[in-house]
Every structure is written in structure tokens, then in C-alpha cells.
mmCIF file as Biopython writes it, N, C-alpha, C and O atoms, coordinates in Angstrom:
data_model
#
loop_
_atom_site.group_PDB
_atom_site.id
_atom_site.type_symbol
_atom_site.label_atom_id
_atom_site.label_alt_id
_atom_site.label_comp_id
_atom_site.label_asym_id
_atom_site.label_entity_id
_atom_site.label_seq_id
_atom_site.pdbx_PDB_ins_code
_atom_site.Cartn_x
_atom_site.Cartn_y
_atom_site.Cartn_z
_atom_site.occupancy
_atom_site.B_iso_or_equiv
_atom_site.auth_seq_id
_atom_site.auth_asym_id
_atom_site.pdbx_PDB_model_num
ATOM 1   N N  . UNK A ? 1  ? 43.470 -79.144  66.107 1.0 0.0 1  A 1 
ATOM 2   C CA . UNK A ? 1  ? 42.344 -79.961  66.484 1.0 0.0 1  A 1 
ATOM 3   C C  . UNK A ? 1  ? 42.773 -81.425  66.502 1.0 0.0 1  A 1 
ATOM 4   O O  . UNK A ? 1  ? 43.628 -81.880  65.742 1.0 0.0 1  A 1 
ATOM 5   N N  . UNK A ? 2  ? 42.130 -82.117  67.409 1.0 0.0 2  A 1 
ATOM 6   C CA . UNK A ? 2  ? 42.575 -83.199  67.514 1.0 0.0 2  A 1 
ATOM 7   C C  . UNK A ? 2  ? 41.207 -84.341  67.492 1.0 0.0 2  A 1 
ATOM 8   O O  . UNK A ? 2  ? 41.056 -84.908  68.574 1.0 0.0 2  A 1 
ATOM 9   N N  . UNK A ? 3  ? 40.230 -84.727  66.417 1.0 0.0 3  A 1 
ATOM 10  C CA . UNK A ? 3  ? 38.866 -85.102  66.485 1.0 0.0 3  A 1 
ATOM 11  C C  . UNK A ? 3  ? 38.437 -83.901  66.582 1.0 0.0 3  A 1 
ATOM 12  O O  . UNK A ? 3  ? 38.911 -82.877  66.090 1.0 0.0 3  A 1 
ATOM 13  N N  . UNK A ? 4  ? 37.277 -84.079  67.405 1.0 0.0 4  A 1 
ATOM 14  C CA . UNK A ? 4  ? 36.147 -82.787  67.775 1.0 0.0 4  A 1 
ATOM 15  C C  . UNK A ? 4  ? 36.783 -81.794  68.978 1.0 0.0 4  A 1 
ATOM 16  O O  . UNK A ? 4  ? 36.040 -80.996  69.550 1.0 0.0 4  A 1 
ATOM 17  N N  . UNK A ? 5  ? 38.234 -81.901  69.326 1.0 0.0 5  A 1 
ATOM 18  C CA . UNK A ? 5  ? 38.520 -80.943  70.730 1.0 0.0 5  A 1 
ATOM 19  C C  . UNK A ? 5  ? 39.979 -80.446  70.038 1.0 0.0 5  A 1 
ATOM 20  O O  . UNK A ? 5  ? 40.693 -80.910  69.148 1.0 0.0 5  A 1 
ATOM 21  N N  . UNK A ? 6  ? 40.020 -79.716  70.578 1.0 0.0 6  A 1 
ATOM 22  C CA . UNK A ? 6  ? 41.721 -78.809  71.009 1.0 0.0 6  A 1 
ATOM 23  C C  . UNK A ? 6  ? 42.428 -79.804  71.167 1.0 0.0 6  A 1 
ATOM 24  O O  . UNK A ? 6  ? 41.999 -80.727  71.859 1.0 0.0 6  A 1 
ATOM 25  N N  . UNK A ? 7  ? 43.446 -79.862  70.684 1.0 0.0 7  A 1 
ATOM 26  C CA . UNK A ? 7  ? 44.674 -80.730  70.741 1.0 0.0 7  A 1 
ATOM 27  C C  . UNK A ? 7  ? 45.448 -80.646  72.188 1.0 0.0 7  A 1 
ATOM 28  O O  . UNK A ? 7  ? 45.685 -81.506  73.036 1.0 0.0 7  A 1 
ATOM 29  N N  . UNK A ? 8  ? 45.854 -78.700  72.077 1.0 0.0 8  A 1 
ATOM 30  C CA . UNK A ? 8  ? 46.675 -77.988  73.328 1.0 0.0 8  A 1 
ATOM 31  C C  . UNK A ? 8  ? 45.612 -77.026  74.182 1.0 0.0 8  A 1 
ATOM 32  O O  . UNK A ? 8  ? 44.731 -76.833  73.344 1.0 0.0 8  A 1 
ATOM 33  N N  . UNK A ? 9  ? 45.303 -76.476  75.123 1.0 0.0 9  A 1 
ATOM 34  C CA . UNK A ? 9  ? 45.013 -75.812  75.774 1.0 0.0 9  A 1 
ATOM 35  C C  . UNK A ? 9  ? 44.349 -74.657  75.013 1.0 0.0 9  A 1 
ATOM 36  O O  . UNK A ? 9  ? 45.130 -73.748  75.295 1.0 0.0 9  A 1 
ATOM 37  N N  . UNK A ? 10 ? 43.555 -74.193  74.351 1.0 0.0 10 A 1 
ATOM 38  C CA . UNK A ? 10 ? 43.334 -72.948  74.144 1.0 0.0 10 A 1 
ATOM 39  C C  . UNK A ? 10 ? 42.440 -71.855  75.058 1.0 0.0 10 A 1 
ATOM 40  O O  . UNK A ? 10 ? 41.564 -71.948  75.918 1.0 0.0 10 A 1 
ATOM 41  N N  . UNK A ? 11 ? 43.010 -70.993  74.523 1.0 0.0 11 A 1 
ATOM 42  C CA . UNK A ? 11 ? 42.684 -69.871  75.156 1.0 0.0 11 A 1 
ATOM 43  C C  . UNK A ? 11 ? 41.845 -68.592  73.882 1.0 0.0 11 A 1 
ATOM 44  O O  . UNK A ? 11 ? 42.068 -68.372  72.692 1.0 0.0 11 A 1 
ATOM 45  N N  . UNK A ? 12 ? 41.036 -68.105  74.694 1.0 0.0 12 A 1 
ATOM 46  C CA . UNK A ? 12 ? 40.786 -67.201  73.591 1.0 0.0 12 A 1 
ATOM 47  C C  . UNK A ? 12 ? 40.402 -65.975  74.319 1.0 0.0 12 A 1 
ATOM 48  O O  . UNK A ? 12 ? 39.609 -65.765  75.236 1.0 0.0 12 A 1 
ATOM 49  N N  . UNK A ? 13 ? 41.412 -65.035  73.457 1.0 0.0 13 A 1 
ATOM 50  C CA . UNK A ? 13 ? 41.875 -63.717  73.998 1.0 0.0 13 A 1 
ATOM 51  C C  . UNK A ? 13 ? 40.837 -62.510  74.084 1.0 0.0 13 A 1 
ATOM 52  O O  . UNK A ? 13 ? 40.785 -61.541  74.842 1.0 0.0 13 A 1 
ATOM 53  N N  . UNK A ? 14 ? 39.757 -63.069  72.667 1.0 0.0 14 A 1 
ATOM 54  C CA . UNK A ? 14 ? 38.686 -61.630  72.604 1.0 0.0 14 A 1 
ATOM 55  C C  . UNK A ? 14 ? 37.596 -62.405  71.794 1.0 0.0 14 A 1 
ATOM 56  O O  . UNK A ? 14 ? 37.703 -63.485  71.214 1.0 0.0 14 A 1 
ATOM 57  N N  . UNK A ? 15 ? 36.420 -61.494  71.916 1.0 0.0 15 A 1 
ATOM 58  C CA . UNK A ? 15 ? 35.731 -62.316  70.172 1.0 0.0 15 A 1 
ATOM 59  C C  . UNK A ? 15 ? 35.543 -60.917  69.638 1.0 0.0 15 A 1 
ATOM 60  O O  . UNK A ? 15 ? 35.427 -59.789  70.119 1.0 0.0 15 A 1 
ATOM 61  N N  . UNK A ? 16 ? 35.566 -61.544  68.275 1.0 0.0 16 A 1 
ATOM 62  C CA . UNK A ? 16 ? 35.050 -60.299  67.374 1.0 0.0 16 A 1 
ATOM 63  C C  . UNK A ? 16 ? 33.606 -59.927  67.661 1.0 0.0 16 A 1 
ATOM 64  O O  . UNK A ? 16 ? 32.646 -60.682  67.819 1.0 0.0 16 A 1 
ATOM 65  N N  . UNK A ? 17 ? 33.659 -58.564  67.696 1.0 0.0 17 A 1 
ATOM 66  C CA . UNK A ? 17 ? 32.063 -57.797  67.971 1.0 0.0 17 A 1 
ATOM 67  C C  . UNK A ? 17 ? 31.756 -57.391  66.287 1.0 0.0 17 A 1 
ATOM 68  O O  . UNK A ? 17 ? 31.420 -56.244  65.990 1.0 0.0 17 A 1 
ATOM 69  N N  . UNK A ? 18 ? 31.891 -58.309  65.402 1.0 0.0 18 A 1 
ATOM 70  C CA . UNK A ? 18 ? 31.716 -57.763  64.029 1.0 0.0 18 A 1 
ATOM 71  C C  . UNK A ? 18 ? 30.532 -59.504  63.277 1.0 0.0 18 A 1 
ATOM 72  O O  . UNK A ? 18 ? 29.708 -59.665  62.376 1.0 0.0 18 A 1 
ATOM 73  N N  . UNK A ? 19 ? 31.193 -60.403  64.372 1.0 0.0 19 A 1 
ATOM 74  C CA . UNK A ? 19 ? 30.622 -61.655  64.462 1.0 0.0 19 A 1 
ATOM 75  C C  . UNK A ? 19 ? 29.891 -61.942  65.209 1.0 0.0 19 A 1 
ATOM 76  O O  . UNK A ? 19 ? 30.026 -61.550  66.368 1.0 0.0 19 A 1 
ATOM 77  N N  . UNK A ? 20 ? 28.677 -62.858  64.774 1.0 0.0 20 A 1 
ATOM 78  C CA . UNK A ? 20 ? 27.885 -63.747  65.492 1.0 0.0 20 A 1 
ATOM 79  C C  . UNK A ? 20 ? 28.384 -64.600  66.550 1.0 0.0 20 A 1 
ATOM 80  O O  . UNK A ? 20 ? 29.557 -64.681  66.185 1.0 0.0 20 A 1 
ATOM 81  N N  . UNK A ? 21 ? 28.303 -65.379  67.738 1.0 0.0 21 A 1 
ATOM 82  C CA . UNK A ? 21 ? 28.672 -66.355  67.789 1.0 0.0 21 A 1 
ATOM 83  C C  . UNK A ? 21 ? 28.448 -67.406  67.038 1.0 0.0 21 A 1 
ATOM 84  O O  . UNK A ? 21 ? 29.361 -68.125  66.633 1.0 0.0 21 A 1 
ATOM 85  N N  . UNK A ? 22 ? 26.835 -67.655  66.699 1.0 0.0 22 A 1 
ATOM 86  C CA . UNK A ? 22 ? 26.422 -68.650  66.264 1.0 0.0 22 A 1 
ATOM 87  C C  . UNK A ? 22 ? 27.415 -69.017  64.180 1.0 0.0 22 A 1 
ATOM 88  O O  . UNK A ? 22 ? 27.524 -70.022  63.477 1.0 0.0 22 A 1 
ATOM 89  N N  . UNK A ? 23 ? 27.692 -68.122  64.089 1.0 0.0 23 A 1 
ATOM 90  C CA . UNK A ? 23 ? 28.497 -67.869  62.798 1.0 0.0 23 A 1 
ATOM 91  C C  . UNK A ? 23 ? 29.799 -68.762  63.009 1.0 0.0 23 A 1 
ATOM 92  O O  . UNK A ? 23 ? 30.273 -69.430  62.090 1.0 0.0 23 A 1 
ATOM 93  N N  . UNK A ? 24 ? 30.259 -68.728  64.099 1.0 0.0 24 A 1 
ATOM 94  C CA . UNK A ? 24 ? 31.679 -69.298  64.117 1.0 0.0 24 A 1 
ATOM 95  C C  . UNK A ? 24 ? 31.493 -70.919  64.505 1.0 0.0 24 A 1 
ATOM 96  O O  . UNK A ? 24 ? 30.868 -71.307  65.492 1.0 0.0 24 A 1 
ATOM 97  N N  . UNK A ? 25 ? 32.177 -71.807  63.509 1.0 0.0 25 A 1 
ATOM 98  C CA . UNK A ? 25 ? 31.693 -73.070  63.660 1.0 0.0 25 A 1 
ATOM 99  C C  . UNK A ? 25 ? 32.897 -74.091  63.307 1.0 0.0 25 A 1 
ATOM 100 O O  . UNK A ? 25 ? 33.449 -73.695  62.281 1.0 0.0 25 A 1 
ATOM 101 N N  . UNK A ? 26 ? 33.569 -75.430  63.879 1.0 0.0 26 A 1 
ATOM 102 C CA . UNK A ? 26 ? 34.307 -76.226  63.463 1.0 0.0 26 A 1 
ATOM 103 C C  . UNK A ? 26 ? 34.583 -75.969  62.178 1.0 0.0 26 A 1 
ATOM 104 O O  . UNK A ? 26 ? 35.709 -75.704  61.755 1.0 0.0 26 A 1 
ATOM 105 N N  . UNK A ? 27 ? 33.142 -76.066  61.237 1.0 0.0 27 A 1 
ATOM 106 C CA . UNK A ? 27 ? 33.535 -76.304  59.725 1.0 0.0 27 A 1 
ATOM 107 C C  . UNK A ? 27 ? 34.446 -75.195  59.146 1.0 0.0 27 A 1 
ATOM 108 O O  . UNK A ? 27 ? 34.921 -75.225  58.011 1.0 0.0 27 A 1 
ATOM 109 N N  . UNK A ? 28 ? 34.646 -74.148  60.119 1.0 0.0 28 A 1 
ATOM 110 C CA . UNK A ? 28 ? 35.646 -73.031  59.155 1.0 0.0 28 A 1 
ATOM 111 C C  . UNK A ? 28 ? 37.146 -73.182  59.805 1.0 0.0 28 A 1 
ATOM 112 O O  . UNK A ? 28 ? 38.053 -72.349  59.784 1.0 0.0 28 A 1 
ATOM 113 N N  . UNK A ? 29 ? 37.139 -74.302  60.304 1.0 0.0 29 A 1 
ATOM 114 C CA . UNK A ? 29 ? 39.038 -74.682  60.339 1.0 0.0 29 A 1 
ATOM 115 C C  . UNK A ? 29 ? 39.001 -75.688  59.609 1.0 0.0 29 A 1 
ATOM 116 O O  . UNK A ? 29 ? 38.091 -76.485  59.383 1.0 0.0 29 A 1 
ATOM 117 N N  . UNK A ? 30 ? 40.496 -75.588  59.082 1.0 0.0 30 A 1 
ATOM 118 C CA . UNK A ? 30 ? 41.340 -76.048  58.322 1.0 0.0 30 A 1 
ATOM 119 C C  . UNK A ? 30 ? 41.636 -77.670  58.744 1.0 0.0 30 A 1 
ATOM 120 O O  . UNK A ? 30 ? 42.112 -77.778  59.874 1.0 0.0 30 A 1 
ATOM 121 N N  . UNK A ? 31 ? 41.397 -79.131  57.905 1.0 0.0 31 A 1 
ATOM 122 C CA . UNK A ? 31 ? 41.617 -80.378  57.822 1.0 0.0 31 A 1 
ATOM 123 C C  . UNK A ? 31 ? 43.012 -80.360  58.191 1.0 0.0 31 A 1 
ATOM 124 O O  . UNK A ? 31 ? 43.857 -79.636  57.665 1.0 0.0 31 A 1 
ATOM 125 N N  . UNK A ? 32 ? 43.271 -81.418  59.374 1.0 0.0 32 A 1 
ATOM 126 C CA . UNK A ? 32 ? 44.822 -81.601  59.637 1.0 0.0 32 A 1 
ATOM 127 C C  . UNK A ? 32 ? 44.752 -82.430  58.620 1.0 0.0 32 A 1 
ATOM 128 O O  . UNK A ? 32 ? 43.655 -82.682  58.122 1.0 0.0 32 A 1 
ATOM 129 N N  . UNK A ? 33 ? 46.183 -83.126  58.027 1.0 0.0 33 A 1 
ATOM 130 C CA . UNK A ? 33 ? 46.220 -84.017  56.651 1.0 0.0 33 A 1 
ATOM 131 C C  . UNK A ? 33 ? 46.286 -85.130  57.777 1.0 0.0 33 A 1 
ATOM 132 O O  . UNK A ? 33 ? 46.754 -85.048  58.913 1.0 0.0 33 A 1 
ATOM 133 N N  . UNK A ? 34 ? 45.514 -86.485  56.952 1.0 0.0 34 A 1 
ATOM 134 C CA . UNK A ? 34 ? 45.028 -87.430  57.188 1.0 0.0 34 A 1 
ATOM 135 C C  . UNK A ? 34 ? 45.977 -88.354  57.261 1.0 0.0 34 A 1 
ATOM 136 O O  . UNK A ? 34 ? 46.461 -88.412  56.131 1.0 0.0 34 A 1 
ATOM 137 N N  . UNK A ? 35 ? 46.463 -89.038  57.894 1.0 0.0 35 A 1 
ATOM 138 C CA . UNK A ? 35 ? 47.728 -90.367  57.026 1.0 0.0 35 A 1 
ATOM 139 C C  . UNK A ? 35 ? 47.476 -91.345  58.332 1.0 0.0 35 A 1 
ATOM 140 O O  . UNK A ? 35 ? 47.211 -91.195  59.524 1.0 0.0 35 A 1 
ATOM 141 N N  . UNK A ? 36 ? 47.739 -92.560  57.306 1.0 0.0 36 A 1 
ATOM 142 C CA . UNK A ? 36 ? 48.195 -93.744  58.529 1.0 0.0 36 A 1 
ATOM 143 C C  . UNK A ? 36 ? 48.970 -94.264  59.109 1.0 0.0 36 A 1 
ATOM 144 O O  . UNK A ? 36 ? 49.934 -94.260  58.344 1.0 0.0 36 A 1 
ATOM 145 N N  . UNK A ? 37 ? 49.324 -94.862  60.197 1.0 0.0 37 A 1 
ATOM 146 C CA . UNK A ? 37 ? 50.457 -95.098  60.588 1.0 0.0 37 A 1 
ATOM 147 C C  . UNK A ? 37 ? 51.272 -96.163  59.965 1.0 0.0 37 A 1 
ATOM 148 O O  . UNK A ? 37 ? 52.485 -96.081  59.778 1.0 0.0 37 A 1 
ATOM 149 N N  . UNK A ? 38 ? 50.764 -96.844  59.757 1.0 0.0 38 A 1 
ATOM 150 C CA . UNK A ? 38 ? 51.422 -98.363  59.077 1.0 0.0 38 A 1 
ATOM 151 C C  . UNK A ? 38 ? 52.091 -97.414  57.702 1.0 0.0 38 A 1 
ATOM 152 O O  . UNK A ? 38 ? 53.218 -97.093  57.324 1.0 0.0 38 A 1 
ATOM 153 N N  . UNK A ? 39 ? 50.804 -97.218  57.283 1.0 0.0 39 A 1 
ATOM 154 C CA . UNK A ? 39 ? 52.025 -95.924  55.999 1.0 0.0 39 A 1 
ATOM 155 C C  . UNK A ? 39 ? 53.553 -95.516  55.771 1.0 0.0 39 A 1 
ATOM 156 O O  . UNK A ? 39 ? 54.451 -95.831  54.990 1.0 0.0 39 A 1 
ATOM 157 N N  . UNK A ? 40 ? 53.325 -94.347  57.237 1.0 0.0 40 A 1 
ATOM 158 C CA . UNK A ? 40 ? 54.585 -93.454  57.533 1.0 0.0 40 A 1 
ATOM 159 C C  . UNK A ? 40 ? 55.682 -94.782  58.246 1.0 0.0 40 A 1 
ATOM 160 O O  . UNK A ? 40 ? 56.857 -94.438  58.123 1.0 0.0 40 A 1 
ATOM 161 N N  . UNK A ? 41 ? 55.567 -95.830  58.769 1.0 0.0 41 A 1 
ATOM 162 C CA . UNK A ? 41 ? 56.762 -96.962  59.327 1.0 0.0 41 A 1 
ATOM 163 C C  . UNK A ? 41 ? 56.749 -98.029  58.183 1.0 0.0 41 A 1 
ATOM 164 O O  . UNK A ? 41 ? 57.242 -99.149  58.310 1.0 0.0 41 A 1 
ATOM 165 N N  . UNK A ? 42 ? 56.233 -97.641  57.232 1.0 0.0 42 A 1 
ATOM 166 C CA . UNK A ? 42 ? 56.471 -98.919  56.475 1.0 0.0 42 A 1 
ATOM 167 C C  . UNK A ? 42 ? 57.861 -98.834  55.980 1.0 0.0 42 A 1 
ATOM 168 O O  . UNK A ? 42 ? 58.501 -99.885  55.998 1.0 0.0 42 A 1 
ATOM 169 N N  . UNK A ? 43 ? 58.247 -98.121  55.687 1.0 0.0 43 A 1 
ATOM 170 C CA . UNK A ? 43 ? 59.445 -97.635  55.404 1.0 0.0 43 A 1 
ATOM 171 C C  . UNK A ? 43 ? 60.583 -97.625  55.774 1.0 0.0 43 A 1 
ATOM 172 O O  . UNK A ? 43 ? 61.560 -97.173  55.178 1.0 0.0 43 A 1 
ATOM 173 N N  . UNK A ? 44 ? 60.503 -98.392  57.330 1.0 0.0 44 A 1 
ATOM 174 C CA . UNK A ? 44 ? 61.553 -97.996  58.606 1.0 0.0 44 A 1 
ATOM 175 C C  . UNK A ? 44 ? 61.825 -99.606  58.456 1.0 0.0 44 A 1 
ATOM 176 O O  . UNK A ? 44 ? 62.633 -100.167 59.195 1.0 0.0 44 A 1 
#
């Protein structure tokens, strides 16, 4: 994820017939880790 969209292209192959749609929601993926840039070059 990249903000609120797909980073790369996705595709999605099937949905589960065991799930809701309305069940499946942003909040159940995983936080990319957060960092700043000035951070990671401070160093360089």
C-alpha cells in the first residue's frame, strides 16, 4: 500500500465465498514501517 491505493498493480484472482465483502477492509493490512527521509541520509 502506498497511502490509501496499491502501490503495484493488483490483481485479484478469486474472493472467498466464506466472506462478506463488506468484512474485508484496509484496516486488516499490515502498517508499512513509517520513517523519514532526512533520517535514513543523515548518515550519508
Amino acid at each position: 500500500m502506498e497511502g490509501a491505493r496499491f502501490r503495484h498493480t493488483a490483481q485479484f484472482v478469486r474472493w472467498r465465498p466464506e466472506r462478506d465483502p463488506e468484512s474485508c477492509t484496509y484496516a486488516q493490512l499490515e502498517r508499512p514501517v513509517d520513517f523519514r527521509l532526512a533520517d535514513v541520509l543523515d548518515g550519508a
